[in-house]
N, CA, C and O atoms as a Tinker XYZ file with bonds, in Angstrom:
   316  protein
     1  N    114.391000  132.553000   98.576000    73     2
     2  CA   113.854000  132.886000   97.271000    64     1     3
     3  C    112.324000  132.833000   97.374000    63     2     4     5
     4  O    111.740000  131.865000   97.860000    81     3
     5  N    111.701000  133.924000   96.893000    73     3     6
     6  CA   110.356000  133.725000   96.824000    64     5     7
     7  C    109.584000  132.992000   95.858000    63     6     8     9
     8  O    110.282000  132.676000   94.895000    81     7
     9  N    108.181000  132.544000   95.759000    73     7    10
    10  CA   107.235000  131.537000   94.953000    64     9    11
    11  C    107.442000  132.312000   93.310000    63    10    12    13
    12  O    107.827000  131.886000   92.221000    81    11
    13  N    107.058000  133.387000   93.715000    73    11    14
    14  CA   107.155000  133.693000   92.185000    64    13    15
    15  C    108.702000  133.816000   91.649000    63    14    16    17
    16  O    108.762000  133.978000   90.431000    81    15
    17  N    110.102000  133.765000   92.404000    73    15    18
    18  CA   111.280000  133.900000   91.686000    64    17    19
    19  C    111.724000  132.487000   91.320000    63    18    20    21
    20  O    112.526000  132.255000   90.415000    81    19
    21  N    111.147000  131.558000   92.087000    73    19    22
    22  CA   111.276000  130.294000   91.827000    64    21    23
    23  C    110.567000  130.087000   90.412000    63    22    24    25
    24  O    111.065000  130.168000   89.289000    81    23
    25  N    109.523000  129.855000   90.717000    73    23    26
    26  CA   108.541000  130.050000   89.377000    64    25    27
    27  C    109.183000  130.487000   87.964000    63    26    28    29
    28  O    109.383000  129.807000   86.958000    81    27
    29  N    109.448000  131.890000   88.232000    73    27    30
    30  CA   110.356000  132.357000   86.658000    64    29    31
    31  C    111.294000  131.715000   86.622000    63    30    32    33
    32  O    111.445000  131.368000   85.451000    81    31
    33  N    112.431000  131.136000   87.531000    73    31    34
    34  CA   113.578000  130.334000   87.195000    64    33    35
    35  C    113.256000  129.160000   86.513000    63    34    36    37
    36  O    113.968000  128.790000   85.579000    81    35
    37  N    111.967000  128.333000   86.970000    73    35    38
    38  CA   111.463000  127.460000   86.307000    64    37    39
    39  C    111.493000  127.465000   85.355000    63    38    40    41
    40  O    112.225000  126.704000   84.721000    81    39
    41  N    110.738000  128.293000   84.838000    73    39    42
    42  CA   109.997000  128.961000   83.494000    64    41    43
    43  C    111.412000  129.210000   82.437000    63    42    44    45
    44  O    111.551000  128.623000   81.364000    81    43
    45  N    112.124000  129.931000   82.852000    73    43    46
    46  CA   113.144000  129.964000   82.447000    64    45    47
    47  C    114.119000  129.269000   81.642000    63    46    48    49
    48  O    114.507000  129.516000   80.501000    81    47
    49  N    114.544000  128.065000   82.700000    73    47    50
    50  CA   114.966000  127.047000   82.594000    64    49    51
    51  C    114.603000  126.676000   81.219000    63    50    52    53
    52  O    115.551000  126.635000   80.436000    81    51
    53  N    113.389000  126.385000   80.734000    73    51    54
    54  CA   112.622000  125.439000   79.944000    64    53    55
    55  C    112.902000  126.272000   78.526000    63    54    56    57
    56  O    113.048000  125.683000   77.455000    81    55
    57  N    112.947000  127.444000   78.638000    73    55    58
    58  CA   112.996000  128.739000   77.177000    64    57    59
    59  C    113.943000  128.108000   76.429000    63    58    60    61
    60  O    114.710000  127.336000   77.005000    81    59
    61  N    114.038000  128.292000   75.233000    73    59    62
    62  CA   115.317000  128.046000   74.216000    64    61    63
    63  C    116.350000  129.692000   73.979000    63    62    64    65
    64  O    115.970000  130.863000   73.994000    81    63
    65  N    117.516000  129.184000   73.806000    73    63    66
    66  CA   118.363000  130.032000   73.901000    64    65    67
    67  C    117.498000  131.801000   73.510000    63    66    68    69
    68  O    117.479000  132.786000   74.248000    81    67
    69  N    116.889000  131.648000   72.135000    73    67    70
    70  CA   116.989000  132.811000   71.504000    64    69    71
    71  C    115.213000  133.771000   72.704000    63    70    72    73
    72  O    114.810000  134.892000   73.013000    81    71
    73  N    114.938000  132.711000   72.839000    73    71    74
    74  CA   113.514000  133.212000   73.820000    64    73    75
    75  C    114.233000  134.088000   74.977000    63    74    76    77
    76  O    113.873000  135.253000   75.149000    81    75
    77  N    115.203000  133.539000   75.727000    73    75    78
    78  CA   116.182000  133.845000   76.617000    64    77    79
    79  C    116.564000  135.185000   76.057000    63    78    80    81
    80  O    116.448000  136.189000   76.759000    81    79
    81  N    117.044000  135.252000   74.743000    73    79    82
    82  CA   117.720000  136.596000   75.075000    64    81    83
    83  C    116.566000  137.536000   74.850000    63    82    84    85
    84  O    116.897000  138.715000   74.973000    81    83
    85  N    115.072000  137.296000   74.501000    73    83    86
    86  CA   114.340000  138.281000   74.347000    64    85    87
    87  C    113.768000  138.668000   75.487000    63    86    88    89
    88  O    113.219000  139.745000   75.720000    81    87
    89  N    114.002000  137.223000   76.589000    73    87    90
    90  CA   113.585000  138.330000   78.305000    64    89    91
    91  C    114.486000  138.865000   78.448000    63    90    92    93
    92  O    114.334000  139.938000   79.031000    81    91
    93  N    115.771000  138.538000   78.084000    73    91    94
    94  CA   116.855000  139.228000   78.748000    64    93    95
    95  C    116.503000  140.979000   78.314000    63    94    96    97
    96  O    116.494000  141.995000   79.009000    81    95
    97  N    116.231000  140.742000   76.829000    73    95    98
    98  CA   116.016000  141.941000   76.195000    64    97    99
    99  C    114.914000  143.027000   77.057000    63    98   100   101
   100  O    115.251000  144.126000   77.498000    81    99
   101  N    113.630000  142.462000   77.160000    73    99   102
   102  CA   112.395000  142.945000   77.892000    64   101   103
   103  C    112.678000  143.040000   79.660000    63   102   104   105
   104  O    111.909000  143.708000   80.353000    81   103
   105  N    113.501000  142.521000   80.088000    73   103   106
   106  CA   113.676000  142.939000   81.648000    64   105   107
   107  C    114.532000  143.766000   81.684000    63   106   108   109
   108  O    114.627000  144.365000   82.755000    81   107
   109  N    115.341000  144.086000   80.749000    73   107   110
   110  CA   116.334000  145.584000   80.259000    64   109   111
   111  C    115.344000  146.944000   80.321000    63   110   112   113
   112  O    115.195000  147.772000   81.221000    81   111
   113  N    114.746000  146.831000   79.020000    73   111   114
   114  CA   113.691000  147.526000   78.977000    64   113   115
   115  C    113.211000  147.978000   80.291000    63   114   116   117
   116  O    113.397000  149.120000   80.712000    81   115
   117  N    112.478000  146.886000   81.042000    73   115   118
   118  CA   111.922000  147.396000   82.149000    64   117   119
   119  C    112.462000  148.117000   83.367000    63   118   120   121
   120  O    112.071000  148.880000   84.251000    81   119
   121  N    113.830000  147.335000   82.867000    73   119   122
   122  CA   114.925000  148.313000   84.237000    64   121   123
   123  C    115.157000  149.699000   83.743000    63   122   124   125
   124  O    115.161000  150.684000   84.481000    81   123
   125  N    115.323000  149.721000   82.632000    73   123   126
   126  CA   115.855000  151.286000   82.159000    64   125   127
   127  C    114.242000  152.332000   82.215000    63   126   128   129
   128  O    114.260000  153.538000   82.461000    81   127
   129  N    112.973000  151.541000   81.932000    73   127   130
   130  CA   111.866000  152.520000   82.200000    64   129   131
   131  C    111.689000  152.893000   83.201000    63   130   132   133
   132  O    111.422000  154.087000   83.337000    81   131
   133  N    111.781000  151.834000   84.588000    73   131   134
   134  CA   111.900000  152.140000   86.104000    64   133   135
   135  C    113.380000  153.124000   86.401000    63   134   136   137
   136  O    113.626000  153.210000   87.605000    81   135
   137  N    113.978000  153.568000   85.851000    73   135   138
   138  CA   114.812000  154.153000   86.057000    64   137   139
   139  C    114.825000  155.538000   85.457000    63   138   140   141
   140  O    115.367000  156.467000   86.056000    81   139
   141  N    114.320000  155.674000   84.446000    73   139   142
   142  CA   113.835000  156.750000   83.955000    64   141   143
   143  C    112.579000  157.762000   84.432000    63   142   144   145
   144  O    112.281000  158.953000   84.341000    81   143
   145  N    111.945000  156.318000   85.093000    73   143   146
   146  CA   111.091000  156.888000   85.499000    64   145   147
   147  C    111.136000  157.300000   86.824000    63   146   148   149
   148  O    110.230000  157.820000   87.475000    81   147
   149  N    112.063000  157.075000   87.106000    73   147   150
   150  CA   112.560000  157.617000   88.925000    64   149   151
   151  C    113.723000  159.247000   88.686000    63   150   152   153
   152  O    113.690000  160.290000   89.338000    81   151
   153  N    114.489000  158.926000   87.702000    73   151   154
   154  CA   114.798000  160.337000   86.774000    64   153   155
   155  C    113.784000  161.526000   86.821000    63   154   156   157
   156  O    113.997000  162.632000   87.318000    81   155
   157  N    112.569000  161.064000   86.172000    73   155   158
   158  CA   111.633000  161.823000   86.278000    64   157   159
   159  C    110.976000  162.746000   87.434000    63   158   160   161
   160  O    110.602000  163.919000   87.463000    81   159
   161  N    111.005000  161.701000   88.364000    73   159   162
   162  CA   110.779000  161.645000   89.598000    64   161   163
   163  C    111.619000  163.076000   90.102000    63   162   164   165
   164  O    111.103000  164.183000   90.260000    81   163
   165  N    112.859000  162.761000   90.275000    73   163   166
   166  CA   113.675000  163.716000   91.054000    64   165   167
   167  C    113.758000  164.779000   90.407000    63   166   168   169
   168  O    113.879000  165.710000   91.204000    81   167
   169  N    113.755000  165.204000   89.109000    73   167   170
   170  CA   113.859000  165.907000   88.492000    64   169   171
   171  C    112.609000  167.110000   88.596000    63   170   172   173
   172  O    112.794000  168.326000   88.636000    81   171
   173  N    111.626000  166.571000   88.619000    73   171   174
   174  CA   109.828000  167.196000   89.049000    64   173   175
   175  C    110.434000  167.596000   90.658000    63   174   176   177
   176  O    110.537000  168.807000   90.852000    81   175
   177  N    110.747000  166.891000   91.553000    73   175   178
   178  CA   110.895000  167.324000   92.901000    64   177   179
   179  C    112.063000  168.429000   92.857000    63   178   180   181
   180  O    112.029000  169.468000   93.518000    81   179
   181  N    112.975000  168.104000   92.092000    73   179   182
   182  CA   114.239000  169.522000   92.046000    64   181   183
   183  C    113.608000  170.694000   91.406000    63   182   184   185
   184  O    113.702000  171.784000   91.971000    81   183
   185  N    112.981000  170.584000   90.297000    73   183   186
   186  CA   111.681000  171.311000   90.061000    64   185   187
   187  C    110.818000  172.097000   91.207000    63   186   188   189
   188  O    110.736000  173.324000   91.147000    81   187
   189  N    110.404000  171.623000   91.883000    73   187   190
   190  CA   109.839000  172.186000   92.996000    64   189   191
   191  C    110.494000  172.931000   93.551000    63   190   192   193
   192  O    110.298000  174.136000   93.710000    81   191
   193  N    111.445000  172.215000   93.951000    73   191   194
   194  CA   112.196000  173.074000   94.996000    64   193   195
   195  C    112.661000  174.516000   94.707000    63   194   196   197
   196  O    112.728000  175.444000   95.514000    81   195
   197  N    113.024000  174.520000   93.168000    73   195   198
   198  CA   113.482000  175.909000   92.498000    64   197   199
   199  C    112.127000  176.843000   92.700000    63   198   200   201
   200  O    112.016000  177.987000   93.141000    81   199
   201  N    111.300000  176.056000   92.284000    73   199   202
   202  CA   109.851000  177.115000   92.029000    64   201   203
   203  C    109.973000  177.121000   94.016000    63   202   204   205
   204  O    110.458000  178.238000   94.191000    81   203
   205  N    109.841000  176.663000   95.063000    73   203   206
   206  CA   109.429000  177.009000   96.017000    64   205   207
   207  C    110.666000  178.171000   96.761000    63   206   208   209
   208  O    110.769000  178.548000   97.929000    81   207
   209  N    111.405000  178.476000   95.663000    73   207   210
   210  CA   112.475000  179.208000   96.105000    64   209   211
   211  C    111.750000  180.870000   96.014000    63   210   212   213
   212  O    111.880000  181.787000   96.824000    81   211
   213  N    111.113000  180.845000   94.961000    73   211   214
   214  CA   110.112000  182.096000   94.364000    64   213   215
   215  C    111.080000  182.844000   93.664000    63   214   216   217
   216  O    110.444000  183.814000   93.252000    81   215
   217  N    112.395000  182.974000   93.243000    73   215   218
   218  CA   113.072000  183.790000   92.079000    64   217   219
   219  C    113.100000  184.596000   91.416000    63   218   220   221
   220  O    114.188000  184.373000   90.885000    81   219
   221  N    112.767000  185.389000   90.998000    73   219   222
   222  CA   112.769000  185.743000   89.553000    64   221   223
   223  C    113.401000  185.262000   88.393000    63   222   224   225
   224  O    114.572000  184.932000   88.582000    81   223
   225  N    112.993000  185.130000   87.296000    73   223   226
   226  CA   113.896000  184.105000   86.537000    64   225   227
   227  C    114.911000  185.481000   85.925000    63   226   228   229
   228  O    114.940000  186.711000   85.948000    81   227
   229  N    115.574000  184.460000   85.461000    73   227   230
   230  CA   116.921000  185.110000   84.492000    64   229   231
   231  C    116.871000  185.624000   83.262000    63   230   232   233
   232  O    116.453000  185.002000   82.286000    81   231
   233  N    117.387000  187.038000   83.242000    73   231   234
   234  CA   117.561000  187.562000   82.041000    64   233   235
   235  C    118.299000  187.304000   81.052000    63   234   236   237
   236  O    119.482000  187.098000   81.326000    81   235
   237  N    117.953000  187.239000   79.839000    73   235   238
   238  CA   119.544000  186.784000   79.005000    64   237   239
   239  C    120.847000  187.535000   79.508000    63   238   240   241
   240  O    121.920000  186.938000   79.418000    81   239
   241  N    120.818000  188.380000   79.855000    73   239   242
   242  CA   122.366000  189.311000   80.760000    64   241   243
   243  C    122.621000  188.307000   81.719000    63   242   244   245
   244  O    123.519000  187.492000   81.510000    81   243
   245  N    121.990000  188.272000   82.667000    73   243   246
   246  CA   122.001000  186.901000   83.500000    64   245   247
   247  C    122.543000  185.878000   82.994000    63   246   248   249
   248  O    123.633000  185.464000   83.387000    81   247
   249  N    121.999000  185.438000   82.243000    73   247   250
   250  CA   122.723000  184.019000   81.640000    64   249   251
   251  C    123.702000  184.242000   80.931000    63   250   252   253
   252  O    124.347000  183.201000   80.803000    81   251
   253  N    124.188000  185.156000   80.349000    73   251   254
   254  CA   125.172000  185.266000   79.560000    64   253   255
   255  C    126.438000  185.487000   80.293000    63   254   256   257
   256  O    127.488000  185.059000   79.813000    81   255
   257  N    126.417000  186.224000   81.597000    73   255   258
   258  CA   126.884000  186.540000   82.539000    64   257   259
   259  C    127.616000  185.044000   83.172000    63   258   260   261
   260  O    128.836000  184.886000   83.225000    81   259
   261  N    126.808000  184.225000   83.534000    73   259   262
   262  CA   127.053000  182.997000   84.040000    64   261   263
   263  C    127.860000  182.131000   83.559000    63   262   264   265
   264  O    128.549000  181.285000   84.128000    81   263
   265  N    127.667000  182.531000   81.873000    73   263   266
   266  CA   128.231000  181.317000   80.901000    64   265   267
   267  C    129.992000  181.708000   81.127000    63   266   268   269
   268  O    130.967000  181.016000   81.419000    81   267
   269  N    129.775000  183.321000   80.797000    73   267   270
   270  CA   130.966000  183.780000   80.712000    64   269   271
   271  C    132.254000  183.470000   82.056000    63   270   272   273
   272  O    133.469000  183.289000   81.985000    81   271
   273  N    131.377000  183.516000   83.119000    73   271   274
   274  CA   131.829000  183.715000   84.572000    64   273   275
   275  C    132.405000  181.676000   84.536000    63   274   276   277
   276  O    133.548000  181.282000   84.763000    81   275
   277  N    131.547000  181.049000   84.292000    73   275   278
   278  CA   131.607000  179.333000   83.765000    64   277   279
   279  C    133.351000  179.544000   82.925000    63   278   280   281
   280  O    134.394000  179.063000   83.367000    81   279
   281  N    133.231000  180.262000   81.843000    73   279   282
   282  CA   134.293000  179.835000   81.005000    64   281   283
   283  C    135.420000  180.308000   81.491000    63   282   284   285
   284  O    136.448000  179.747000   81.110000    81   283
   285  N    135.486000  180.948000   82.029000    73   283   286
   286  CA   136.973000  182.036000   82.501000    64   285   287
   287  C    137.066000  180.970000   84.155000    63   286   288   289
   288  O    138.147000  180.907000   84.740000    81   287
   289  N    135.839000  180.235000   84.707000    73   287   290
   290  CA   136.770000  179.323000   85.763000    64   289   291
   291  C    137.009000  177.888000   85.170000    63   290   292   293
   292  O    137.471000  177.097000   85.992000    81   291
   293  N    136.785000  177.386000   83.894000    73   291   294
   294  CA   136.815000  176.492000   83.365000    64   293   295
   295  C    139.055000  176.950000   82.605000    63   294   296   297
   296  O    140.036000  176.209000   82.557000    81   295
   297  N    138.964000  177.689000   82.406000    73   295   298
   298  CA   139.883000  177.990000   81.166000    64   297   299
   299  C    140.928000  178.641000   82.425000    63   298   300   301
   300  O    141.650000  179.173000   81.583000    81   299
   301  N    141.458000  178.952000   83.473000    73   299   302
   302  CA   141.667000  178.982000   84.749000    64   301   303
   303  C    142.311000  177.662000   85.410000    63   302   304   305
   304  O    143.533000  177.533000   85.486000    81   303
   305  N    141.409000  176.694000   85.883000    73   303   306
   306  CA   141.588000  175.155000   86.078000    64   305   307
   307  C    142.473000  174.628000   84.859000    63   306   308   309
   308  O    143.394000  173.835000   85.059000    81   307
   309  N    142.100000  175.185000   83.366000    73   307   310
   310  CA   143.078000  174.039000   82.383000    64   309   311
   311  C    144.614000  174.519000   82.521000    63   310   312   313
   312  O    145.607000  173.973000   82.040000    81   311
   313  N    144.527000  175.913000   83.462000    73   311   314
   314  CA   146.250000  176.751000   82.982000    64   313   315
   315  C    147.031000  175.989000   83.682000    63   314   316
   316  O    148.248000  176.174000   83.669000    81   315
């Protein structure tokens, strides 16, 4: 265990119940922002990767095309 995990256990220790659940509350927080923020992350890099593909983007025919082509293998799989 390291100085500073010791330390917060200390620290810890000493809190009264309801203090407790408000780190519990705030190290939530911080896990779900670090996680979001790594979301972000991959999402900007999958990003890239589309743009480094060079494409042309899609026409609404295009997309409409897709949705349709989507529902008829969706509705297929349920038979």
């Amino acid at each position: 265990m390291t100085a500073i995990e010791t330390r917060l256990i200390e620290r810890l220790r000493k809190l009264p119940p309801t203090r407790l659940a408000e780190v519990v509350d705030f190290v939530e927080f911080l896990a779900a922002r670090e996680e979001r923020a790594l979301a972000a992350a991959r999402l900007g890099e999958a990003f890239d990767k589309i743009d480094a593909q060079d494409l042309p983007p899609l026409s609404d025919e295009d997309i409409d095309a897709e949705l349709q082509a989507d529902r008829r293998e969706r509705r297929q799989r349920q038979d």
